[in-house]
BALOBA-1460 file (C-alpha; in Angstrom, 3 decimals):
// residues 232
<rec num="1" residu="x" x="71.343" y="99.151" z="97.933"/>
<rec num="2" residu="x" x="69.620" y="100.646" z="101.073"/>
<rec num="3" residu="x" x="68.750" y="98.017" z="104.155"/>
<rec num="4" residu="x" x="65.026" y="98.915" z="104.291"/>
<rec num="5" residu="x" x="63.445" y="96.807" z="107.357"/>
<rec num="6" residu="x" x="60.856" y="99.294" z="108.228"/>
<rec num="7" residu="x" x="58.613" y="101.604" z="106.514"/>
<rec num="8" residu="x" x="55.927" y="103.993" z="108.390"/>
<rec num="9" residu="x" x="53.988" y="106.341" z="106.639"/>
<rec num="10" residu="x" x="53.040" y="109.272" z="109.038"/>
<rec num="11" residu="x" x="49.027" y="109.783" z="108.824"/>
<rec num="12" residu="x" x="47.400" y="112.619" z="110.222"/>
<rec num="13" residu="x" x="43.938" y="114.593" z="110.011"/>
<rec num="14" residu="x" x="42.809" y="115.486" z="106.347"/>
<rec num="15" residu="x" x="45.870" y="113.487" z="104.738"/>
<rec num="16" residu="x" x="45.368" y="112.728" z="101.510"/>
<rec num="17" residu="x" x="43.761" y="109.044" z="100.364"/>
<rec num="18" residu="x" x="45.649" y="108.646" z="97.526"/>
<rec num="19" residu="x" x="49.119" y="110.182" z="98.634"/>
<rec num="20" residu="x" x="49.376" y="107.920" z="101.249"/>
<rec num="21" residu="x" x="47.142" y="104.989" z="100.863"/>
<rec num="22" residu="x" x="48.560" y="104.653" z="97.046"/>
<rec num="23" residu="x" x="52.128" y="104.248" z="97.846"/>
<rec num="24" residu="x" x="51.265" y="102.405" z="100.957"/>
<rec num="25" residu="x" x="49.276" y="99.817" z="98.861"/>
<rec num="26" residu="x" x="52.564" y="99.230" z="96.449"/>
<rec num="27" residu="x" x="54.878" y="98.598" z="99.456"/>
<rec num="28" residu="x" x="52.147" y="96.523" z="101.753"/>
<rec num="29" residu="x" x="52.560" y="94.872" z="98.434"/>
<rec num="30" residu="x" x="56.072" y="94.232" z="98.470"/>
<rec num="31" residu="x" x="56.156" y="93.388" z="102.128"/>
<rec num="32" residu="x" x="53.710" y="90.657" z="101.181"/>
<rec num="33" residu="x" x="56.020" y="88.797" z="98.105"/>
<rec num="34" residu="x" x="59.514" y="89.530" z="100.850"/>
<rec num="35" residu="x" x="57.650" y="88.194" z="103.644"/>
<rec num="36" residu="x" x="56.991" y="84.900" z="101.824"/>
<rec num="37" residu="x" x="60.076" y="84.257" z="100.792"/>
<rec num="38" residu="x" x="61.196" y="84.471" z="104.545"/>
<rec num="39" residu="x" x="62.674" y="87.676" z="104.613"/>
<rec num="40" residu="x" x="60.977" y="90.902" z="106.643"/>
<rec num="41" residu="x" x="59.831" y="94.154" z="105.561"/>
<rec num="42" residu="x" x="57.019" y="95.858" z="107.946"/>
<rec num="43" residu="x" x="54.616" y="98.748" z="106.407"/>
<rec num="44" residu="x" x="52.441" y="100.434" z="108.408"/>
<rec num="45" residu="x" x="50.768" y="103.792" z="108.725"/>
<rec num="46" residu="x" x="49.469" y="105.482" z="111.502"/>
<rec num="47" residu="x" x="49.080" y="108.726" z="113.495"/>
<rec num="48" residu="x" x="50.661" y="110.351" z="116.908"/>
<rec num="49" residu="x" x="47.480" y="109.975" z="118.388"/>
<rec num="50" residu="x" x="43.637" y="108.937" z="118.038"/>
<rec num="51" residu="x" x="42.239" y="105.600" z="117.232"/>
<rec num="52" residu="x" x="40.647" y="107.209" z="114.095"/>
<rec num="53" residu="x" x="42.133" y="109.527" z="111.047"/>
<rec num="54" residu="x" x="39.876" y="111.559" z="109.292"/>
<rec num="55" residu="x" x="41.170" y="112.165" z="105.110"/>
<rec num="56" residu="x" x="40.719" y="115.146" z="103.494"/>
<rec num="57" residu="x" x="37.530" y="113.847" z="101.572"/>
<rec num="58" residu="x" x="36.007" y="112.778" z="104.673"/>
<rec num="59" residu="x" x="36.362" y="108.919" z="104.735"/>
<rec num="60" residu="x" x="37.414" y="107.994" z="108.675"/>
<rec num="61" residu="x" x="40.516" y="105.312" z="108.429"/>
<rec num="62" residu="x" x="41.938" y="103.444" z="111.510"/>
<rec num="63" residu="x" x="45.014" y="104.662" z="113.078"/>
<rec num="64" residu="x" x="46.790" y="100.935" z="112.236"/>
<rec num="65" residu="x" x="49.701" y="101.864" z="114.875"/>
<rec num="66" residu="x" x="49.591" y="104.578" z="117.164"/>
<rec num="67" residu="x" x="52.985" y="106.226" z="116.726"/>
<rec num="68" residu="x" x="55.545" y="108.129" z="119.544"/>
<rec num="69" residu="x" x="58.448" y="110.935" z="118.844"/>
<rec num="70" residu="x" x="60.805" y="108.070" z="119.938"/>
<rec num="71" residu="x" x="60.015" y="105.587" z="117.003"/>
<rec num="72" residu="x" x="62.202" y="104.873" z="114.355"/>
<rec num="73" residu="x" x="61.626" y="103.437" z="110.828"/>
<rec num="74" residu="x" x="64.247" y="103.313" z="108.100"/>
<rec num="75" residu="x" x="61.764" y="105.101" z="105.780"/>
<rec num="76" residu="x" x="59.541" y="107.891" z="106.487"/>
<rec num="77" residu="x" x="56.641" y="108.918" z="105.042"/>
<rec num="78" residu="x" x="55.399" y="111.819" z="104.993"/>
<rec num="79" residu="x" x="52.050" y="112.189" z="102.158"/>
<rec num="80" residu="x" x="50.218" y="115.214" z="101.259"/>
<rec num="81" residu="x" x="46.128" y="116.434" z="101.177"/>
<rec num="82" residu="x" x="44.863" y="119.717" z="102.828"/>
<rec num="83" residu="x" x="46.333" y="118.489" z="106.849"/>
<rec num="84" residu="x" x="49.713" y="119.270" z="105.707"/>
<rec num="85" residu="x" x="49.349" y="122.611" z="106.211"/>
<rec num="86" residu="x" x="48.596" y="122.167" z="109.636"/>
<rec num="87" residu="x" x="51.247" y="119.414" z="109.819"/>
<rec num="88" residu="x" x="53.691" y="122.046" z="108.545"/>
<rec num="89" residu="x" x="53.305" y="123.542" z="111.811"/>
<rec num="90" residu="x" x="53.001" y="120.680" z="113.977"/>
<rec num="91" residu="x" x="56.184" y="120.491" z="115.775"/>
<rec num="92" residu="x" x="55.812" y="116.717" z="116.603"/>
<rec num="93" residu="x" x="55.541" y="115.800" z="113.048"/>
<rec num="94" residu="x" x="58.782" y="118.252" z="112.410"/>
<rec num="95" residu="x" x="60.493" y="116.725" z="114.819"/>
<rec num="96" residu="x" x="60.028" y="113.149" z="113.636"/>
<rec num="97" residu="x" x="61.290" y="114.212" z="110.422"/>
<rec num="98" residu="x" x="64.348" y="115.978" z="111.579"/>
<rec num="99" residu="x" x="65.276" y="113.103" z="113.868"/>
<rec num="100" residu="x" x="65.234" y="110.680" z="111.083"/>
<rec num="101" residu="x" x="67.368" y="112.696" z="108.491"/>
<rec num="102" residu="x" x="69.841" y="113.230" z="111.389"/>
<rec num="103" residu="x" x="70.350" y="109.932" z="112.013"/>
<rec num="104" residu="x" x="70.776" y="109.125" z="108.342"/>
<rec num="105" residu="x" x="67.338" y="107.101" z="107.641"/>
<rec num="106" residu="x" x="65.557" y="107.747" z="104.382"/>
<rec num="107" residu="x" x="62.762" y="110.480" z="104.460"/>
<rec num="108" residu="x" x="60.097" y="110.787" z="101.444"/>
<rec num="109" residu="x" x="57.481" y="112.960" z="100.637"/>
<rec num="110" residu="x" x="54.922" y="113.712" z="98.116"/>
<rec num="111" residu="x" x="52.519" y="116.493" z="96.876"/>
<rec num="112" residu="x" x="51.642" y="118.886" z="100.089"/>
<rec num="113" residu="x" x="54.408" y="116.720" z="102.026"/>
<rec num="114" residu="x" x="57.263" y="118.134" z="100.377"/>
<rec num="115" residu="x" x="55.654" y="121.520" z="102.012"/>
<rec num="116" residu="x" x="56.412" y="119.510" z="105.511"/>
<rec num="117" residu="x" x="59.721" y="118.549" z="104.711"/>
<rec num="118" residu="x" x="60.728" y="121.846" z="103.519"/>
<rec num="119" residu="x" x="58.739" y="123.298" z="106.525"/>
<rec num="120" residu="x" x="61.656" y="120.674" z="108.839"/>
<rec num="121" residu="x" x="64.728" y="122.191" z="107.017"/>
<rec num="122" residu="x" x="65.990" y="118.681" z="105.409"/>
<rec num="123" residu="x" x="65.529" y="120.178" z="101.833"/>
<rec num="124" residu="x" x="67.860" y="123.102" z="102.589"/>
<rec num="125" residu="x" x="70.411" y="122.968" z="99.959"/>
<rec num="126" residu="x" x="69.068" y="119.644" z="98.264"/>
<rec num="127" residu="x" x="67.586" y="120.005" z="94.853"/>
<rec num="128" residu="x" x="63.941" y="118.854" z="95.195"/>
<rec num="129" residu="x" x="60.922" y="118.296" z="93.034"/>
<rec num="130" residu="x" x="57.414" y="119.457" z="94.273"/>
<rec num="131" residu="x" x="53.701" y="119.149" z="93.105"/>
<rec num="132" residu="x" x="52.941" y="122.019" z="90.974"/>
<rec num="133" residu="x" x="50.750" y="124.050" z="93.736"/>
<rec num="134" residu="x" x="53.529" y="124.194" z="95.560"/>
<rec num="135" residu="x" x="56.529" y="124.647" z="93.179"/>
<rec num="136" residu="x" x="56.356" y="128.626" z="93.157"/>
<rec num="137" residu="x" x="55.852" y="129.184" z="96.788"/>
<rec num="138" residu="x" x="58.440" y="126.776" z="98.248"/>
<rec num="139" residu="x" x="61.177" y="128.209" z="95.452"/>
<rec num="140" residu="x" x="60.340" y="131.848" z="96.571"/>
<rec num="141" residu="x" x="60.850" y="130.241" z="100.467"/>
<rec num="142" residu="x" x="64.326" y="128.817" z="99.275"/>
<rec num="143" residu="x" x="64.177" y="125.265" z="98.674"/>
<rec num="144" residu="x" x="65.647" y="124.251" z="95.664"/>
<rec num="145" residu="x" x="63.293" y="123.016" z="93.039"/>
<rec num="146" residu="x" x="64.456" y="121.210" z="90.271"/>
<rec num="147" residu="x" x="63.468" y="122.676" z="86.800"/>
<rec num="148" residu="x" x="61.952" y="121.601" z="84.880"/>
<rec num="149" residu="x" x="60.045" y="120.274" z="87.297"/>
<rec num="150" residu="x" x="59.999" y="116.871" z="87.439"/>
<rec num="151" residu="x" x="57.482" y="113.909" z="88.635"/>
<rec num="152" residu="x" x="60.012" y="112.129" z="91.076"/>
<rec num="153" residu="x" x="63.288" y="112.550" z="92.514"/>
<rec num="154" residu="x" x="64.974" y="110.098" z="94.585"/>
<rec num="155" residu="x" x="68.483" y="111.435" z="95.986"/>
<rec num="156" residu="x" x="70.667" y="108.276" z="97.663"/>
<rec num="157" residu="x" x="73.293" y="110.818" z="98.379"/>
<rec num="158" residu="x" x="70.734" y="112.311" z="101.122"/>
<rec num="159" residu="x" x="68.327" y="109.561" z="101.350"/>
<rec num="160" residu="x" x="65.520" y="111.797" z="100.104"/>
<rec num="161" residu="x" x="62.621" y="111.590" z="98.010"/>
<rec num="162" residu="x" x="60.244" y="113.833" z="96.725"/>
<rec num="163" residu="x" x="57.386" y="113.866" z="94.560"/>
<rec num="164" residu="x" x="54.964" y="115.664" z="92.606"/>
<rec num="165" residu="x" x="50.796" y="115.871" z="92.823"/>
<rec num="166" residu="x" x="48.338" y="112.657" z="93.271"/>
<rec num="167" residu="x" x="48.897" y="111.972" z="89.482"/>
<rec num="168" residu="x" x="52.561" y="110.807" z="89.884"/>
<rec num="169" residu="x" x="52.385" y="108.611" z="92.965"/>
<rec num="170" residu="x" x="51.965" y="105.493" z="91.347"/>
<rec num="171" residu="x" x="54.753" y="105.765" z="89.182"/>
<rec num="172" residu="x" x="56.812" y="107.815" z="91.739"/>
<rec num="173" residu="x" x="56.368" y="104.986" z="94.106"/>
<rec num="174" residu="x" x="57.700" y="101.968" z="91.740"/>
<rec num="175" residu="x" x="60.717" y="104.079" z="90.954"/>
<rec num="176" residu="x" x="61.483" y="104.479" z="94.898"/>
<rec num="177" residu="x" x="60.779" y="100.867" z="95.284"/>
<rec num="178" residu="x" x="63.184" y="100.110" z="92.357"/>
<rec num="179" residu="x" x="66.279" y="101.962" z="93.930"/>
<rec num="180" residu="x" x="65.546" y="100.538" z="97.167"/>
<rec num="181" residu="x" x="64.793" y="97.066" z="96.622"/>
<rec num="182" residu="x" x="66.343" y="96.270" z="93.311"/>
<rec num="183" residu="x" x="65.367" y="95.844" z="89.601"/>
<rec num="184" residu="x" x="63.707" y="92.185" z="90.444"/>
<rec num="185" residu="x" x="61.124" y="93.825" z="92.824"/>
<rec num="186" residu="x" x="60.292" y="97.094" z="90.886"/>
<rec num="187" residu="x" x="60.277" y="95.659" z="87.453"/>
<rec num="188" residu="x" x="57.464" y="92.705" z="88.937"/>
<rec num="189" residu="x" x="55.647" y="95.098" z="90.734"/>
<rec num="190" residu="x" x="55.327" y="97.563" z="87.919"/>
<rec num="191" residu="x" x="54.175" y="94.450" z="85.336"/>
<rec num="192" residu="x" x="51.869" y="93.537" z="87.979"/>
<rec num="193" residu="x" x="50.123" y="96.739" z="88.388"/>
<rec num="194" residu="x" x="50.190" y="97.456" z="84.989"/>
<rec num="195" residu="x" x="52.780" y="100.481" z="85.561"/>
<rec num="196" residu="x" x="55.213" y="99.219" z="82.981"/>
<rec num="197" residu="x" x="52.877" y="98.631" z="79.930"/>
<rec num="198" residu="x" x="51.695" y="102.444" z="80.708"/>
<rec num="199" residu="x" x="54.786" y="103.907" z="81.806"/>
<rec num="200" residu="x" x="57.704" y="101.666" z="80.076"/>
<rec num="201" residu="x" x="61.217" y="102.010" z="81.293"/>
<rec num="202" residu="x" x="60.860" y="105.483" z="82.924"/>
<rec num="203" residu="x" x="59.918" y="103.709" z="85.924"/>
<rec num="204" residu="x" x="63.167" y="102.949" z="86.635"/>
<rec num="205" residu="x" x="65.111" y="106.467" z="87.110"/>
<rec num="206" residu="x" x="66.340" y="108.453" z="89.869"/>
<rec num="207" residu="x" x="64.481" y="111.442" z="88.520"/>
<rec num="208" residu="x" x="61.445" y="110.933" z="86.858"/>
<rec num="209" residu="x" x="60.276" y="112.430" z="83.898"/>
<rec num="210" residu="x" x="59.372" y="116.200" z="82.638"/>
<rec num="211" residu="x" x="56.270" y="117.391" z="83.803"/>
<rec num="212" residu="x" x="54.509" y="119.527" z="80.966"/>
<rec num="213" residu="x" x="52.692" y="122.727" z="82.393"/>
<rec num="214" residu="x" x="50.824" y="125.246" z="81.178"/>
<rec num="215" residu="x" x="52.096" y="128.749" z="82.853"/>
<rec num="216" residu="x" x="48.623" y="129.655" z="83.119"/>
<rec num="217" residu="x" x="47.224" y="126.550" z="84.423"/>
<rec num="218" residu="x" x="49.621" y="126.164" z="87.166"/>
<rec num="219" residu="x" x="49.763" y="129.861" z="88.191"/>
<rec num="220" residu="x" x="45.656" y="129.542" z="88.095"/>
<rec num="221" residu="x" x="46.082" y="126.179" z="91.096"/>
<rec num="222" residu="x" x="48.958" y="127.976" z="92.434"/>
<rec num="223" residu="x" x="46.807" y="130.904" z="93.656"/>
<rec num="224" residu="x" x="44.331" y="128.607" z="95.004"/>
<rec num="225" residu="x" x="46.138" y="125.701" z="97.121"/>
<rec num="226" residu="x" x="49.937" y="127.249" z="97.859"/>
<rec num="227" residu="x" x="48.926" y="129.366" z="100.896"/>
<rec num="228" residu="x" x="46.768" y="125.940" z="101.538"/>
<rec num="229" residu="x" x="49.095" y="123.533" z="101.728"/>
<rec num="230" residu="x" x="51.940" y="125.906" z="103.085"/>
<rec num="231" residu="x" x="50.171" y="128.625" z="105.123"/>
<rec num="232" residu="x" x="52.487" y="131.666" z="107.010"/>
């Protein structure tokens, strides 16, 4: 099992609320039942700069901690939501990423952020999963995409993680939480939030399960959002 001490999940203009602020809920979550039993675990979120972050549906969020290209956490966030396109290009953000995969610290991603960490060249040669927008575009770039696709895949082997859309963050999240923490923590914090009754013992997987797609559906979003989320 992983040492996790420090958890950061990388904000930035138009990020998505519920790719970040979901997942960062579960672990601030966590942090709170380690922390009381005298242990330490520190989640945080925050930007590079500004003392306000504007999400993609407008709501305007504190920058909780101000972040530099010299910080280190032993996970990495990176969420999705229209701004990663433009953090796809933002070398700062790459750079962050690269720096932690290079030195071996765990890296995650969901929806539109998988389009950032492809965008960093960690994924190259890892087998990935991706949110359905972006599945077709990032294969044809040459990342790896698992198929069928699925909702989560956690790889210890590389310390990565990557996830599908919005609608698998919850879950997604509890299964990360259960490889890094242990059964004891992900097993009370999916009976807690109601995750297990829903979800049952799928929660606690390395890959997560089949996602079922209509060809037509996802070609119909794919059109719309890839060139979005992952612009030239």
């Amino acid at each position: 099992m992983a040492i996790i001490k420090s958890i950061h999940f990388l904000a930035f203009p138009q990020f998505g609320e519920q790719d970040l602020l979901a997942a960062w809920e579960l672990f601030r979550s966590l942090a709170w039942s380690i922390n009381n039993r005298g242990e330490s675990l520190e989640v945080t979120f925050g930007a590079f700069s500004g003392s306000e972050i504007t999400t993609h549906m407008g709501a305007h969020v504190r920058n909780e901690r101000e972040i530099t290209p010299d910080d280190r956490f032993d996970l990495l966030y990176i969420p999705g939501g229209i701004g990663a396109g433009a953090a796809s290009k933002d070398p700062a953000v790459l750079d962050l990423i690269r720096a932690h995969h290079a030195e071996g610290r765990w890296v995650a991603g969901n929806c539109a952020g998988v389009g950032v960490l492809h965008r960093s060249g960690i994924l190259e040669g890892r087998e990935v999963t991706t949110p359905g927008t972006l599945s077709r575009r990032l294969a044809q770039l040459g990342t790896k995409v698992v198929t069928p696709r699925r909702a989560w895949r956690v790889d210890p082997e590389n310390k990565l993680f990557t996830a599908g859309g919005a609608g698998t963050v919850h879950a997604a999240t509890i299964a990360l939480i259960w490889h890094l923490f242990g059964e004891g923590h992900g097993r009370d914090l999916a009976a807690t939030w109601d995750s297990l009754p829903l979800h049952g013992e799928s929660l606690f997987a390395l890959d997560g399960p089949v996602m079922r797609e209509d060809p037509h559906d996802r070609s119909r979003v794919q059109d719309t959002w890839e060139n979005v989320f992952l612009p030239d």
